[in-house]
C-alpha positions, 0 to 999 in steps of 0.5 A, a space after each residue: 323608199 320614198 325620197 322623204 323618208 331617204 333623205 331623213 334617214 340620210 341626214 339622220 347617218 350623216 349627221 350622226 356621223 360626221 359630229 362623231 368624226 369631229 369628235 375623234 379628231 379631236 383627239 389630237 386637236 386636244 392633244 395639240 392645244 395642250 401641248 403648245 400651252 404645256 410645251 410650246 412649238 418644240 411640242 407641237 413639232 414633236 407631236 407632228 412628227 408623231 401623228 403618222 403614225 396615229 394614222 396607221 393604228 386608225 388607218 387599220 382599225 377603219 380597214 378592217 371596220 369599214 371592210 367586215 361592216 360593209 360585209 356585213 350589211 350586204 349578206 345581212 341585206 340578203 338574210 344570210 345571217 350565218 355568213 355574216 357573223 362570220 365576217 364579225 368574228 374575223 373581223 374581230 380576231 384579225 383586229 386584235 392581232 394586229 393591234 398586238 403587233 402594233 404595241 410590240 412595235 411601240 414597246 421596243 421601236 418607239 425611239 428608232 422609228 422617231 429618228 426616222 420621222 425626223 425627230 432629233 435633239 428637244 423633240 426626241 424624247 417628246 416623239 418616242 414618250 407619244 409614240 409608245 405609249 400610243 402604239 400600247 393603246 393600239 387594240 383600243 384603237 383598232 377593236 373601237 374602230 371595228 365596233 362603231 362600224 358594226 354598231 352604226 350598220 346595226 341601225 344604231 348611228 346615234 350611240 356610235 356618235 355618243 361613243 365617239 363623242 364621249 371618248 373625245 371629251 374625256 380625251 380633253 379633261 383628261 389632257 388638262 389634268 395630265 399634262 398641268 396639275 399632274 405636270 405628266 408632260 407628252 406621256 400624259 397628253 398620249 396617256 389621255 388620248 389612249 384612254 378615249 377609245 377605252 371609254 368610247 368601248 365601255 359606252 358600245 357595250 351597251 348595245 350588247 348589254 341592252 340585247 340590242 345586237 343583230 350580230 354576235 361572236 361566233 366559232 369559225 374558222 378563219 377564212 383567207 377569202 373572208 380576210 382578203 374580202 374584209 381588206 379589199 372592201 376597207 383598203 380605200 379607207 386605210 390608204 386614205 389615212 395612211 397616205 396622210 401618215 405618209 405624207 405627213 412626213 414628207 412634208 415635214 422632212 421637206 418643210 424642216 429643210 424650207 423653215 426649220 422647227 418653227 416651219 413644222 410647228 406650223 404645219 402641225 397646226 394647219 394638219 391638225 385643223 385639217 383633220 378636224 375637216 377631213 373628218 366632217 367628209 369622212 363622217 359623210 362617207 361612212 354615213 352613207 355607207 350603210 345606206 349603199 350598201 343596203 341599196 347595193 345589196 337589194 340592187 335598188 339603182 335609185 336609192 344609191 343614185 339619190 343617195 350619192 347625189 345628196 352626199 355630193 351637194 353636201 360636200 361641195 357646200 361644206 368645203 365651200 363654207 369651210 374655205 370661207 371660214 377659214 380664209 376669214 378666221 386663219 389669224 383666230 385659229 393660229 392664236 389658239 395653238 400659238 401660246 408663245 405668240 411666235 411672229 414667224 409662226 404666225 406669218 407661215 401658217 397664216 399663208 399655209 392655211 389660206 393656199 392648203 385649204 383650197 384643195 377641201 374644195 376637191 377632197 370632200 368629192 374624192 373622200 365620198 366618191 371613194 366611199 362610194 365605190 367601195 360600198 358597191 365592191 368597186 374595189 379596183 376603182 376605190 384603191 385608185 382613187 385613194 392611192 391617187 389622192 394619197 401618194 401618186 398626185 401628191 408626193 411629185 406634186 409636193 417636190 415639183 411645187 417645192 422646187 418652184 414656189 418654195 414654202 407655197 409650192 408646199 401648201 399648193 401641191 395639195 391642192 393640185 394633188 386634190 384636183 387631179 385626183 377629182 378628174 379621174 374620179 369622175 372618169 370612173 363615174 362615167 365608166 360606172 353610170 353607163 355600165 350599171 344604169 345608175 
């Protein structure tokens, strides 16, 4: 594969991808927009307090979809087909067992778990109606997650994006007239976001319809070694967005003691902006997924090289554009979720965005160094780099930072957390590029 045609087909993932991921995340930034119209920074708190959890539903969908399509592309790339519809299946089942689980738990715990994330008084009808009616919609989340994987590693990036695009797009329509000519309130805002993977699945199945499909459901047995194979391979993944969840509430647990609900409300804005970005490296790393995999599977040494390093550059110049942007822009980007025109919001997201989004210029390089050790079943090292970015920088960093900065040592605890987390990545490229020759 010559460089010209590598760097097509890496634009062409890449892109596909990541204007997919912006789409998925806006489910909650649409979500956000319409509930601080609808129900002001109580709404925007209650819905902060829930967003943990849509962590964890995508946080599993992204393990075992990222996992068993990684799999997959690697026995595929070595012509066993027969194993690698294997994994497809297990995949699938282990899906939607989960995704049951996860709507038992939203139909009898929706309430004690929101007393849990620190929702009380006005925002604690708020946080159960979302939590519940989201956690119901779990084996949507999951089972669409697991097939834009699959599909996108089916050489078919572009109706992964379609379907990711589309579903958020309904997600939105369906918000404004849930929540305002319906008047359905935070069950209608959950309602519309519950219904997007639904639509994005209708979508998929046109790969099926249409005979495209190189995988299919077959009888198998469930096989631990698959199972476990399948977590390893996506465990960076879901540590990645669980560790969101996780840190999602302690900063809103410590923010709620530093400035109150007005303090949380504005930390749901710079975390839903946030994931907005998060999603453009995360669209990066799962676009080149495929690719490495491929290149590992056919222990081409010189694709994955040219491929990381384009991903690399990539990054590192989209997080520097992001962080002008955003520097620039903080006031235009408060305004929009900011219905009430609240100064004291304004004035701590202002600041909260100008010293959070620093350390962008840090996650996008952990985001696909992550990625990237999994495609080549580095497991051990992509766990590292994912637990450290998710719990182990930050969680001291956040009460260390706190206790010496106040509200600004919150913001700067990412940022260091970030830095820290990219040292030791690339102690791990050095260990890896000397012992594989890459």
């Amino acid at each position: 594969m010559n460089n010209y045609y590598l760097l097509k087909k890496f634009l062409k993932y890449v892109s596909l991808n990541t204007i997919g991921m912006i789409g998925l995340s806006c489910y909650i930034l649409a979500d956000t927009f319409f509930v601080s119209g609808a129900l002001g920074s109580n709404g925007i708190a209650a819905l902060n307090f829930s967003i943990s959890i849509y962590c964890i539903i995508n946080g599993l969908g992204l393990m075992i979809g990222i996992g068993g399509a990684t799999k997959y592309s690697i026995l595929k790339s070595k012509n066993e087909d027969e194993s690698a519809n294997s994994i497809f299946s297990n995949t699938v089942i282990i899906g939607f067992v989960l995704g049951i689980i996860l709507l038992t738990v939203g139909v009898f715990f929706a309430t004690p778990i929101s007393k849990l994330l620190g929702a009380n008084g006005d925002t604690l009808t708020m946080t159960s109606d979302y939590l519940s009616t989201i956690l119901c919609f779990s084996p949507f989340f999951i089972i669409n997650n697991i097939m834009l994987a699959f599909i996108r590693n089916d050489k078919k990036p572009r109706l992964s994006m379609i379907a990711m695009l589309m579903g958020s797009f309904s997600n939105i329509v369906l918000d404004y007239v849930f929540m305002f000519p319906l008047s359905m309130g935070m069950f209608g805002a959950a309602f519309a976001t519950g219904l997007a993977p639904i639509i994005s699945l209708c979508i998929l199945s046109l790969h099926f319809i249409r005979k495209n499909n190189s995988f299919k459901f077959i009888k198998c047995k469930i096989d631990i070694y698959n199972i476990l194979n399948i977590f390893g391979l996506g465990l960076s993944s879901f540590i990645t967005e669980v560790s969101s969840g996780i840190v999602l509430i302690l900063f809103n647990l410590v923010i709620l003691e530093i400035s109150g609900i007005v303090g949380v409300a504005a930390y749901g804005i710079i975390a839903n902006v946030a994931l907005v970005v998060t999603s453009i490296f995360t669209g990066i790393a799962q676009g080149i997924q495929p690719l490495l995999s491929e290149g590992y599977g056919n222990d081409d040494a010189k694709l994955i090289k040219t491929v990381l390093k384009y991903a690399i550059y990539l990054s590192i110049g989209l997080a520097t554009v992001i962080y002008v942007l955003t520097f620039i822009l903080s006031r235009d980007i408060i305004s929009i979720f900011n219905s009430e025109n609240n100064i004291e919001l304004i004035t701590i997201a202002n600041n909260g965005l100008r010293l959070y989004f620093i350390g962008f210029l840090f996650a996008g390089f952990n985001i696909i160094t992550s990625a990237f050790l999994s495609s080549i079943e580095e497991m051990k090292s992509a766990f590292i780099i994912s637990i450290m970015r998710g719990c182990i920088a930050i969680i001291p960093c956040l009460f260390i930072f706190k206790m010496i900065l106040g509200i600004n040592g919150v913001w700067l605890s990412f940022v260091f957390s970030e830095f820290i987390t990219t040292m030791v990545a690339i102690l791990f490229f050095i260990k890896i590029f000397k012992s594989r020759q890459y």
